[in-house]
N, C-alpha and C positions, 0 to 999 in steps of 0.2 A: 328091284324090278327093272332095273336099263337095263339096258344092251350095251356093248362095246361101241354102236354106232353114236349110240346118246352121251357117253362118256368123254367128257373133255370137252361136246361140244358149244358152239359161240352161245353166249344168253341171251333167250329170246324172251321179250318182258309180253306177256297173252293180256292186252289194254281189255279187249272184248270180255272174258271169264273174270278178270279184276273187274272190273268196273259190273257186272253182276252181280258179282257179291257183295260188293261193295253197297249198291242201289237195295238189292232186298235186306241187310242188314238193316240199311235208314228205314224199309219197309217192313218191319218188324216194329216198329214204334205204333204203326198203325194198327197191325194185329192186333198186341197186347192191349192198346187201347180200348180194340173193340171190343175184349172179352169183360170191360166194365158195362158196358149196355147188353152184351148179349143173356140172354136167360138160359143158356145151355152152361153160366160161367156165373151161377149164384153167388158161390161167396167172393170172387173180386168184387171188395168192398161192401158196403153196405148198400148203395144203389139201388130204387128200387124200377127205375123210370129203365125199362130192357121193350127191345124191339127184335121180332123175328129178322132182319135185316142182318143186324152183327152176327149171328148165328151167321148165314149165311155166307157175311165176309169174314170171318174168323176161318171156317172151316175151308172158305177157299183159300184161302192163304198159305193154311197147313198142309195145301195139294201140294205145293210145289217151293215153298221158303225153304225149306230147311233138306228135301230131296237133292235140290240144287246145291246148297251147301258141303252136304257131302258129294258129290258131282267132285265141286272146285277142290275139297282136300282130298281125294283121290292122286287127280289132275297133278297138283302142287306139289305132292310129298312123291311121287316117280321126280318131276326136274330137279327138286330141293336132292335128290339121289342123284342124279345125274352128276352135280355138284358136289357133292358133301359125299366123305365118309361115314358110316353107319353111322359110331358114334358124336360126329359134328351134326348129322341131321338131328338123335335123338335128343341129342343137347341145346337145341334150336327150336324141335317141338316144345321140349318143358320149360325155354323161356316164353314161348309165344302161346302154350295152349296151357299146359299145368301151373305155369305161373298166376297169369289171371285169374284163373279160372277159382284159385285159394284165396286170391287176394278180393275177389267181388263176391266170393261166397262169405267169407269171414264179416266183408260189411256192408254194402249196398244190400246183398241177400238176408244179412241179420237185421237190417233194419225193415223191411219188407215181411219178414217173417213178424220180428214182435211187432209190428202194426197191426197184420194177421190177425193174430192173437189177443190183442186190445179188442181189436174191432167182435171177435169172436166172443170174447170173455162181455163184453155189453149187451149182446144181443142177447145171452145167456143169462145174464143179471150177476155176472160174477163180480167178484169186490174187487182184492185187490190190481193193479196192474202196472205195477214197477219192474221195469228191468230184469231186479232179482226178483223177481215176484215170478215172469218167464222163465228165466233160466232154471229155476227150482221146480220147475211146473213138469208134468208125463209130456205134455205138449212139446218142451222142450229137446228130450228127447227121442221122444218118435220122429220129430224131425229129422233126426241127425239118424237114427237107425232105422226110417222108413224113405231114406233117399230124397225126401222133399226137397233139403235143403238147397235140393241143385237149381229148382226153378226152370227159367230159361235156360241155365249153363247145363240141362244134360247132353245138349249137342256138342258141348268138348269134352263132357265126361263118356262118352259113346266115340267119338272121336281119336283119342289116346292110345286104348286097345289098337286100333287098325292103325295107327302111325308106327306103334311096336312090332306090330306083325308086320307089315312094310319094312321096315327096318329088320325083321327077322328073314324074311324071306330075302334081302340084297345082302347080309350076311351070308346064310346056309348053299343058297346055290351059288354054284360057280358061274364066272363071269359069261365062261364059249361054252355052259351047259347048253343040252340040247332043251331044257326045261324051259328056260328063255327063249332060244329060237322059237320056240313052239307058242310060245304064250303071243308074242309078236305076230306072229304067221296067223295064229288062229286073230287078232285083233286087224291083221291087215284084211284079212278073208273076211271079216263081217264087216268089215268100210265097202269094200268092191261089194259084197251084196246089198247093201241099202241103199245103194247112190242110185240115184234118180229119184222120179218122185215112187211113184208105184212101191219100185223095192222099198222106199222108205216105211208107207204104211206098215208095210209087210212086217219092216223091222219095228216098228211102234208094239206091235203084238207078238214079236217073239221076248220085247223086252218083259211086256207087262206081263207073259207068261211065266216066264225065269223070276220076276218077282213077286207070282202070288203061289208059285211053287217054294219060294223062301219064305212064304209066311206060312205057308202048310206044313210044311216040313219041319219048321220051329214050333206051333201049335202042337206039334208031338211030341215032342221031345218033353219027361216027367219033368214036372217044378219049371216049366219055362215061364209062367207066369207071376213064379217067387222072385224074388231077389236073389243075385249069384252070393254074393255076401251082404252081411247089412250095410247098409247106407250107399248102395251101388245100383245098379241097374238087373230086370229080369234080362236073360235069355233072348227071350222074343223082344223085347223092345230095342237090346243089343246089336242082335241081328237084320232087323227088320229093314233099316236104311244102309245095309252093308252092300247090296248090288250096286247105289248107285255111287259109291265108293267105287267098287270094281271096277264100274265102264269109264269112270274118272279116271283111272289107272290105266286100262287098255287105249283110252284116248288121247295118253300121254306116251304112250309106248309107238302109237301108228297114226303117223300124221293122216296116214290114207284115212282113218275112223276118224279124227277129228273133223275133217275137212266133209266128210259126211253127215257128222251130225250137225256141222254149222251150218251148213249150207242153205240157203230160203229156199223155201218153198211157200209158195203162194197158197197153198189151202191151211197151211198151219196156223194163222192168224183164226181164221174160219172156229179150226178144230179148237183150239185154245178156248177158245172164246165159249162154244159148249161144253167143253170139259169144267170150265169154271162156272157155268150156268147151272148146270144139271147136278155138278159134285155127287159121283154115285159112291155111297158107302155101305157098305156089310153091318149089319147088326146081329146081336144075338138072337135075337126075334123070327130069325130066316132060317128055311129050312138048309140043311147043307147044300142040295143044289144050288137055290138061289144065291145063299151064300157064297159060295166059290164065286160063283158070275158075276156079284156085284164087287169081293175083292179083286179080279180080272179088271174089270170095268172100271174100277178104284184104281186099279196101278195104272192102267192104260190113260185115263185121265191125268196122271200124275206124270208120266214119261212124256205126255203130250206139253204140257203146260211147260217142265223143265228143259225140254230142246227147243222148245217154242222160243222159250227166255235167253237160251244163249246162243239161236239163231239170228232174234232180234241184236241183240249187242254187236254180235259179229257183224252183221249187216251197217247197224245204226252208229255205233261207239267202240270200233277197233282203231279208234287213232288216241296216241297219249296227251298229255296235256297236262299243264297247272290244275286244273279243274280235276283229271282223273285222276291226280298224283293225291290231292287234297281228300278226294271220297275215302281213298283207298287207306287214308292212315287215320281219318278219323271214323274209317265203318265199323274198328276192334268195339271205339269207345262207346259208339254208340247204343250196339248188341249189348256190349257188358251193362253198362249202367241206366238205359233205356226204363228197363221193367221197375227200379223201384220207385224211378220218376212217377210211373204211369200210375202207381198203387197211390203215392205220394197226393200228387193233383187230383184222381180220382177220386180220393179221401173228402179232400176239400171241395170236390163239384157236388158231393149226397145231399147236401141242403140247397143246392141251387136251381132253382124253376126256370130252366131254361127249356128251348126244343133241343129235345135230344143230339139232334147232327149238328149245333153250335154246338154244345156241349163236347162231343167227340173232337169237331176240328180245334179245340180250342185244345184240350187237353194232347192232342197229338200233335199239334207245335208248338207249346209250353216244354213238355216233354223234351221233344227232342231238340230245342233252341238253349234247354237246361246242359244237355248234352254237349252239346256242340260248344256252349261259354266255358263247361268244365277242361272241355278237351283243350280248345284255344288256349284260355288263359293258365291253366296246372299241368297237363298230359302233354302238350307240346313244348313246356316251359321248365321242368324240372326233370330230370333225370331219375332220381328215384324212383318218383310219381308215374313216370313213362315205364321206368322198367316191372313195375309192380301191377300193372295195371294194362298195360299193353303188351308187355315183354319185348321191349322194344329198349336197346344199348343207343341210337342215333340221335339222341336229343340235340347234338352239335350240328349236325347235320339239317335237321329237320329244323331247326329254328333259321338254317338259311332260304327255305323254301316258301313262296309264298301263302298266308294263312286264306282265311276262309273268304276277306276280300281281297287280297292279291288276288285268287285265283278267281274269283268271279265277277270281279271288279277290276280288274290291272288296271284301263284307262284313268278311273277316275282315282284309284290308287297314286299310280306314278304323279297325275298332275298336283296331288294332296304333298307326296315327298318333294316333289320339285316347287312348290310356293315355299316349303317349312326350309330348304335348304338357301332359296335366293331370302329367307324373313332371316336366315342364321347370318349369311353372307353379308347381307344392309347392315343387322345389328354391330357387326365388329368393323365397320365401317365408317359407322356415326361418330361423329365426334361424341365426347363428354361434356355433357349441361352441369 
């Protein structure tokens, strides 16, 4: 998907889209969390203390976490092209996306699962519940051919597909095609229409229209609701987050469209803020009229929240730093290994009599403080551990960089290595007693 003009050119590091995705990654700790109080999310664990609250902040979260996500790999996999031949990009995707994604299913996600299954097999009154006692179980697997087993990681199992097609399409067409020109032109033409504020709204509702026209249009398609093969994703759930891949793509192709949808605007704060209030969603319950309106009013919500979010950035956190260097390399670990934290300690809070909201903040900085120790002391310390789990070859590199208090601490950091280096200096100093 580049052009000739993107081709060879200097690398620009985007601090504002990193550091977004970086921050809803770490806020994804909080999601998952919520789905143990919430009562729309029964079996996360056995819990029985649920409040209409988590509903609410679970499902706002789903407006716009993971929208955004695909947003940034859109975005990422055009410059990762810019750079890279087809085959070095696709070779790059499957260290950094198919890699982990085998290595957290195989265990953080196995462990998560047969907890599952414990906890499931109790409430039931079932007996045994050993290892092999799961493994040998239908439980086991339907897991594995009912696609469960992906959990949180369907967002890089839905992800893949469209880094190969990205990858097929800067293959197939030629570089000075006019199929290129055309895709740029038409992505510069929709930046000049949305700039300002007005055109912006305007463009808010051409988007949400184009995305509840792809979920219409996938709802017809036979068997979209099956699974493509076992142990993989339907159709529609496939396709559903593939626009905002698209515009991620078009906004790496035309600075002009970037620069439009970064750009603040002052009612956006406003509108955000009732799109995550209100969260309109489509139920089967609604007639097709209704229905169509409230998925309209669903996408439109969701296109609002996720330019909102990297409006903000652009605005608030477009400068780099120790600080956004440190988000950005531990946000993989975080996403990956977050969710079996949250099953884990959830586990441990069911007999606990607390108020619910200690409850929750407790478990969502346990959680992710679990994270953050793994990442510190194994992920950023071992090379294997890093490439199997982050897909990340830098470990030489990344241990020169500073860790979680370098970057948020430097001062009190530096004066802690300059006492231990003038305590090294005195020592070889002293005479011998």
């Amino acid at each position: 998907m580049t052009t000739p003009e993107t081709i060879g050119a200097p690398r620009k590091h985007y601090h504002d889209i990193d550091g977004a995705r970086s921050v809803l990654m770490f806020l994804s700790v909080a999601l998952h969390a919520g789905t143990v109080y919430a009562p729309a999310r029964p079996w996360i664990t056995a819990n029985t203390a649920r409040a209409d609250f988590f509903d609410w902040l679970i499902f706002g979260f789903h407006l716009f976490v993971t929208p955004t996500f695909f947003f940034v790999g859109g975005f990422f996999a055009v410059l990762l092209l810019s750079r890279r031949s087809a085959g070095d990009f696709l070779w790059n995707r499957f260290l950094r996306t198919a890699v982990p994604l085998i290595g957290v299913a195989l265990t953080f996600n196995m462990v998560e699962h047969y907890l599952r299954w414990v906890d499931a097999s109790g409430s039931n009154g079932g007996g045994a519940t050993g290892v092999l006692d799961w493994v040998g179980s239908p439980a086991f697997v339907d897991m594995w051919v009912g696609g469960t087993w992906q959990l949180h990681l369907w967002f890089l199992v839905s992800l893949i597909p469209m880094f190969v097609l990205a990858m097929a399409v800067q293959t197939i067409v030629p570089t000075n095609s006019r199929a290129r020109g055309f895709a740029v032109s038409v992505a510069d033409w929709f930046g000049g229409l949305i700039a300002g504020t007005v055109p912006f709204a305007f463009g808010l509702i051409v988007l949400a229209a184009a995305n509840t026209a792809n979920y219409a249009s996938a709802s017809m398609v036979p068997g979209a609701y099956d699974l493509i093969v076992p142990g993989f994703q339907s159709w529609y759930k496939l396709t559903g987050e593939f626009p905002f891949f698209v515009i991620g793509v078009m906004a790496a192709l035309s600075p002009r469209l970037l620069n439009a949808l970064v750009q603040w605007r002052w009612w956006m704060p406003l509108a955000a803020a009732a799109a995550l209030y209100f969260q309109p969603y489509a139920n089967p319950d609604q007639t097709l009229v209704v229905g169509l309106t409230m998925l309209f009013l669903n996408q439109l919500s969701i296109w609002t929240l996720v330019l909102f979010i990297l409006q903000f950035f652009h605005r608030f956190f477009n400068e780099g730093g120790p600080r956004t260097t440190w988000l950005a390399d531990c946000a993989l670990s975080m996403y990956l290994f977050h969710h079996c934290f949250v099953y884990i300690y959830g586990r441990m809070l069911v007999d606990v009599d607390w108020p619910i909201g200690i409850e929750f903040a407790i478990l969502t900085i346990v959680a992710a403080a679990t994270v953050i120790a793994i990442h510190e002391g194994v992920v950023r310390r071992f090379g294997l551990i890093r490439l199997l789990f982050n897909g990340k070859t830098d470990v030489v590199q990344v241990r020169k960089q500073p860790g979680l208090l370098g970057a948020f601490f430097p001062e009190r950091t530096n004066l802690v290595a300059k006492s231990a280096t003038k305590s090294g200096q005195s020592a070889k100093l002293s005479p011998k007693v």
